[in-house]
N, CA and C atoms as an extended XYZ file, in Angstrom:
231
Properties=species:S:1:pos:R:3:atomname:S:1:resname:S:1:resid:I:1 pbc="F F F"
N        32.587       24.018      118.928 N   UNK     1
C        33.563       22.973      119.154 CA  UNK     1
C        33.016       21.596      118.783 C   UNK     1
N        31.881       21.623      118.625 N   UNK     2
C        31.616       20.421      119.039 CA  UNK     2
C        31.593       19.836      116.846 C   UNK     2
N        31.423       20.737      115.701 N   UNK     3
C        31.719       20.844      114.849 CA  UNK     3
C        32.981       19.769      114.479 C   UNK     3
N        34.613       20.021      115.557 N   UNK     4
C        35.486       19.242      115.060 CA  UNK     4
C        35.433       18.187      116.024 C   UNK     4
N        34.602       17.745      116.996 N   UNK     5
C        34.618       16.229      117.561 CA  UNK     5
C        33.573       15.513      115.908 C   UNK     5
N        32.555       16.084      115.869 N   UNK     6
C        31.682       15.331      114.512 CA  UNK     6
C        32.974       15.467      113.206 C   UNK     6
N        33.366       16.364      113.093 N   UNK     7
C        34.426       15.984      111.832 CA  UNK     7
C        35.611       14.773      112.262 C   UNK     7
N        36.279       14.529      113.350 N   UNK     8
C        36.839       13.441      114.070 CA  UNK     8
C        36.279       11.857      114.280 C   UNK     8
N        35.251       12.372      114.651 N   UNK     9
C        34.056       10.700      114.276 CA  UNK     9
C        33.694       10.547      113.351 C   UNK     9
N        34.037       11.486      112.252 N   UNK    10
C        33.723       10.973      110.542 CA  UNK    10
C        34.952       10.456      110.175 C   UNK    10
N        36.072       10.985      110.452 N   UNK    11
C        37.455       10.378      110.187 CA  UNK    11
C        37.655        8.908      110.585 C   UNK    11
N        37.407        8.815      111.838 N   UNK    12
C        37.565        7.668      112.361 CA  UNK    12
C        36.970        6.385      112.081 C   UNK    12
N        35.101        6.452      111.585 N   UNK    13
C        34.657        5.806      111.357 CA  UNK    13
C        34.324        5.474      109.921 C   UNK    13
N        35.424        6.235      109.107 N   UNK    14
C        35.492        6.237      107.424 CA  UNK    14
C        36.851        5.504      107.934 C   UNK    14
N        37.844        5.685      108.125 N   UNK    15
C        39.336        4.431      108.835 CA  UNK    15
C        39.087        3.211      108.963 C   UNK    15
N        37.775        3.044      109.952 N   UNK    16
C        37.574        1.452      110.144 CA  UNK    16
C        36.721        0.765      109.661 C   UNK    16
N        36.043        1.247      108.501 N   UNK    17
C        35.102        1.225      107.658 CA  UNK    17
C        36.284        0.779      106.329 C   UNK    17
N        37.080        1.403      106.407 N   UNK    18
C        38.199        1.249      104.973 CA  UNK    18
C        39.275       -0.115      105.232 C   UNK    18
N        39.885       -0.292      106.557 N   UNK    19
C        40.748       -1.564      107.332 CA  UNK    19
C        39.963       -2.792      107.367 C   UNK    19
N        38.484       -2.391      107.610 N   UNK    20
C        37.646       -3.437      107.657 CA  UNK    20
C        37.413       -4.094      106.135 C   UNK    20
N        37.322       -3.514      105.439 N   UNK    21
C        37.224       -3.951      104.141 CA  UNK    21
C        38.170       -3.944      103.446 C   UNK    21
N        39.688       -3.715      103.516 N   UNK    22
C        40.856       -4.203      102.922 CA  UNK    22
C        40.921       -5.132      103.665 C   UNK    22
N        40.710       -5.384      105.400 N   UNK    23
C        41.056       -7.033      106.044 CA  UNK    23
C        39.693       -8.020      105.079 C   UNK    23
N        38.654       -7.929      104.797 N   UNK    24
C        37.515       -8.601      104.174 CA  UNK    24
C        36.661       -9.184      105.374 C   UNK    24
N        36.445       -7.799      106.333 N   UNK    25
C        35.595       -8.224      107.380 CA  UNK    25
C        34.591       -7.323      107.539 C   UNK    25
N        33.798       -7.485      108.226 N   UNK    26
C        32.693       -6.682      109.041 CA  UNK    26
C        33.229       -5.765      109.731 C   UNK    26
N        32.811       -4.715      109.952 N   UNK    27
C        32.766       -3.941      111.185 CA  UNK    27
C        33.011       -4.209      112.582 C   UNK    27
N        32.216       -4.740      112.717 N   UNK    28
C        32.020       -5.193      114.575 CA  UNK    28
C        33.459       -6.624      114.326 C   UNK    28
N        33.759       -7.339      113.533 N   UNK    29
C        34.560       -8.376      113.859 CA  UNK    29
C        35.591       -7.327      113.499 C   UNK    29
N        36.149       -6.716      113.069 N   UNK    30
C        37.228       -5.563      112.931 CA  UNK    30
C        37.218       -5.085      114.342 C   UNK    30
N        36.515       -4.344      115.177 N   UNK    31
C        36.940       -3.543      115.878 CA  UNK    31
C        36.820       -4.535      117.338 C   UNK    31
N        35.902       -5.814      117.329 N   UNK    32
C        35.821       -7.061      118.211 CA  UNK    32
C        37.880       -7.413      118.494 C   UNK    32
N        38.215       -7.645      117.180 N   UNK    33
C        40.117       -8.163      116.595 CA  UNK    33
C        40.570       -7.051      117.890 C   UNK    33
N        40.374       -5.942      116.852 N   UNK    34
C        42.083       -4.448      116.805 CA  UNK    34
C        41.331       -3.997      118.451 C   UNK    34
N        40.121       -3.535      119.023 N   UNK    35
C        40.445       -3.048      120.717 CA  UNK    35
C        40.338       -3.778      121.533 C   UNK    35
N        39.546       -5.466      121.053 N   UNK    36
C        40.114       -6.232      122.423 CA  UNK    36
C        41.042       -7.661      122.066 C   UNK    36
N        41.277       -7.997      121.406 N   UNK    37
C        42.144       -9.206      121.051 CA  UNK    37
C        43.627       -9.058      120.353 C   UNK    37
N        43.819       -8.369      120.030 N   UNK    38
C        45.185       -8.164      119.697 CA  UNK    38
C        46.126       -7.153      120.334 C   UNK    38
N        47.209       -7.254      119.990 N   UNK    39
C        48.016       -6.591      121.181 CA  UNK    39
C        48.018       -4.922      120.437 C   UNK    39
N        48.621       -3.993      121.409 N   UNK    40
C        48.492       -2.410      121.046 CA  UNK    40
C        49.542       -2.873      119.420 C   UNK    40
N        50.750       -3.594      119.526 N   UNK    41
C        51.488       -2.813      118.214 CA  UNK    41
C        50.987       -3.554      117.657 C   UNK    41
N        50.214       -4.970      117.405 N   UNK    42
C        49.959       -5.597      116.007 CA  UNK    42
C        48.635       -4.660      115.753 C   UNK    42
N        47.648       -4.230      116.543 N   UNK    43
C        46.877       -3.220      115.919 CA  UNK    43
C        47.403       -1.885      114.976 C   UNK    43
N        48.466       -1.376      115.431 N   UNK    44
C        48.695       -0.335      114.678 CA  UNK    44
C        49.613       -0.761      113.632 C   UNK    44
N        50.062       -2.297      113.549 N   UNK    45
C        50.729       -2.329      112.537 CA  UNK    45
C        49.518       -2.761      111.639 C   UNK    45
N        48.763       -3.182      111.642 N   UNK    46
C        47.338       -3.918      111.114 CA  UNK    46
C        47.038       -2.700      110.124 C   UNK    46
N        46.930       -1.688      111.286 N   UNK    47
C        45.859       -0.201      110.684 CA  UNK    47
C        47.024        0.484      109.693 C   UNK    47
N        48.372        0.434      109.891 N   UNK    48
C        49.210        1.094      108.944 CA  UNK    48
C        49.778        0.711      107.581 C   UNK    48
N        49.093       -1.062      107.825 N   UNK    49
C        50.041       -1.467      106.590 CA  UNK    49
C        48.935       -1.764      105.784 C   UNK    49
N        47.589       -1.215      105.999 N   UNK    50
C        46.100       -0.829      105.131 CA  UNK    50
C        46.242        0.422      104.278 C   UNK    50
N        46.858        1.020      105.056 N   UNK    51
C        47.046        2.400      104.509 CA  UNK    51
C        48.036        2.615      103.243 C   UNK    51
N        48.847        1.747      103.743 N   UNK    52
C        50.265        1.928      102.567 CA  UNK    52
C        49.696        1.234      101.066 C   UNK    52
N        50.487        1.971      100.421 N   UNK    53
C        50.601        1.673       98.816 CA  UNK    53
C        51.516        0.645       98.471 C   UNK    53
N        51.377       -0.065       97.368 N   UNK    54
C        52.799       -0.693       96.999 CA  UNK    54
C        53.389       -1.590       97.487 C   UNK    54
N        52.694       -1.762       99.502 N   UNK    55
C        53.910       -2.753       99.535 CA  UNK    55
C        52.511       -3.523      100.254 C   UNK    55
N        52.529       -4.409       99.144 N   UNK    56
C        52.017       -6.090       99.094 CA  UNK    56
C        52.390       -6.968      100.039 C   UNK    56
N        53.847       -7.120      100.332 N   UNK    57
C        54.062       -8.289      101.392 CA  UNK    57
C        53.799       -7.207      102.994 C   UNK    57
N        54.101       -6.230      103.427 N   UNK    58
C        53.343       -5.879      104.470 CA  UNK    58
C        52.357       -5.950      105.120 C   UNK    58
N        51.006       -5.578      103.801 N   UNK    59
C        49.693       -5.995      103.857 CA  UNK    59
C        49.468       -7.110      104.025 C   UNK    59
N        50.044       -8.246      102.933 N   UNK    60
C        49.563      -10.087      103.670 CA  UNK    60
C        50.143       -9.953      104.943 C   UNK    60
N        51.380       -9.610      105.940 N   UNK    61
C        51.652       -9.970      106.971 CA  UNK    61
C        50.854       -9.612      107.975 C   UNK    61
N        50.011       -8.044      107.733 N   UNK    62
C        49.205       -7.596      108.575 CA  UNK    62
C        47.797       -9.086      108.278 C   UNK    62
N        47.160       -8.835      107.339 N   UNK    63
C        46.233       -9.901      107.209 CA  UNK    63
C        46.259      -11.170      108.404 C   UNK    63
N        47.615      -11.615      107.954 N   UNK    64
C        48.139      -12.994      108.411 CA  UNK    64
C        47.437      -12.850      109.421 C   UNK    64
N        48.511      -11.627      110.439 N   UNK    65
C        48.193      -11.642      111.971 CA  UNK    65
C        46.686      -11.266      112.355 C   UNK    65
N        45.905      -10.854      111.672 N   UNK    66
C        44.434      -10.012      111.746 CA  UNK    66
C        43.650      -11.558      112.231 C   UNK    66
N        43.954      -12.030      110.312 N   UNK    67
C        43.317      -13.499      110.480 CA  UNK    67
C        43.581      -14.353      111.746 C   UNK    67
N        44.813      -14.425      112.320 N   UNK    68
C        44.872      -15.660      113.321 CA  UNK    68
C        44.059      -15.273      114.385 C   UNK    68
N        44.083      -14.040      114.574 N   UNK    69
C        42.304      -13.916      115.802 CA  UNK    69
C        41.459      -13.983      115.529 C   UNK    69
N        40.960      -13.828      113.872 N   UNK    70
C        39.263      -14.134      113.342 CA  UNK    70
C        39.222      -15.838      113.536 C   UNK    70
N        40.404      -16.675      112.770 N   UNK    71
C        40.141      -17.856      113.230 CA  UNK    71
C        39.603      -18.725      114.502 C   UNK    71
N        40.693      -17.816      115.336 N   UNK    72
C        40.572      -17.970      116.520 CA  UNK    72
C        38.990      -18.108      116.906 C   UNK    72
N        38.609      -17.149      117.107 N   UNK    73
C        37.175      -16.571      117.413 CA  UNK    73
C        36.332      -17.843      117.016 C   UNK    73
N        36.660      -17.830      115.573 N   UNK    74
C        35.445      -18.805      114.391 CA  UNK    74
C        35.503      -20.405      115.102 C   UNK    74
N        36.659      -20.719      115.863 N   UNK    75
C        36.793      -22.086      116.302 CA  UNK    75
C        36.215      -22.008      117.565 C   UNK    75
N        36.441      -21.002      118.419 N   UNK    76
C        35.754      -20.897      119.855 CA  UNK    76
C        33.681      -20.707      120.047 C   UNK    76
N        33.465      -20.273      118.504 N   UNK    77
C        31.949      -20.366      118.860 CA  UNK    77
C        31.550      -21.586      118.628 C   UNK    77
């Protein structure tokens, strides 16, 4: 069993490894954003509109909202 938890933590951490670098961030400031600063649906809209093909204005809107908590952050240190 323990075979498909390691195939599950390869999935997962190839996902935020891939969101992190279509948003043009790090790791740790990716997952710092999407499990404690943003709300449950702008995270999953964040993580879904990485995924999609084709549609360009989705992706800047996810960005948009990603960015206004990296800013955030960047002004508070």
């Amino acid at each position: 069993m323990a075979g498909v938890f390691d195939i599950l933590d390869s999935i997962f951490r190839s996902t935020k490894s891939r969101v992190a670098q279509e948003l043009g961030v790090d790791e740790k400031t990716y997952t710092q954003v999407i499990d404690h600063t943003c709300t449950g649906w702008e995270a999953r809209f964040i993580i879904s509109a990485m995924f999609e093909e084709g549609n360009s204005i989705r992706k800047e809107k996810a960005r948009k909202i990603f960015n206004q908590y990296v800013d955030k952050k960047d002004k508070s240190s």
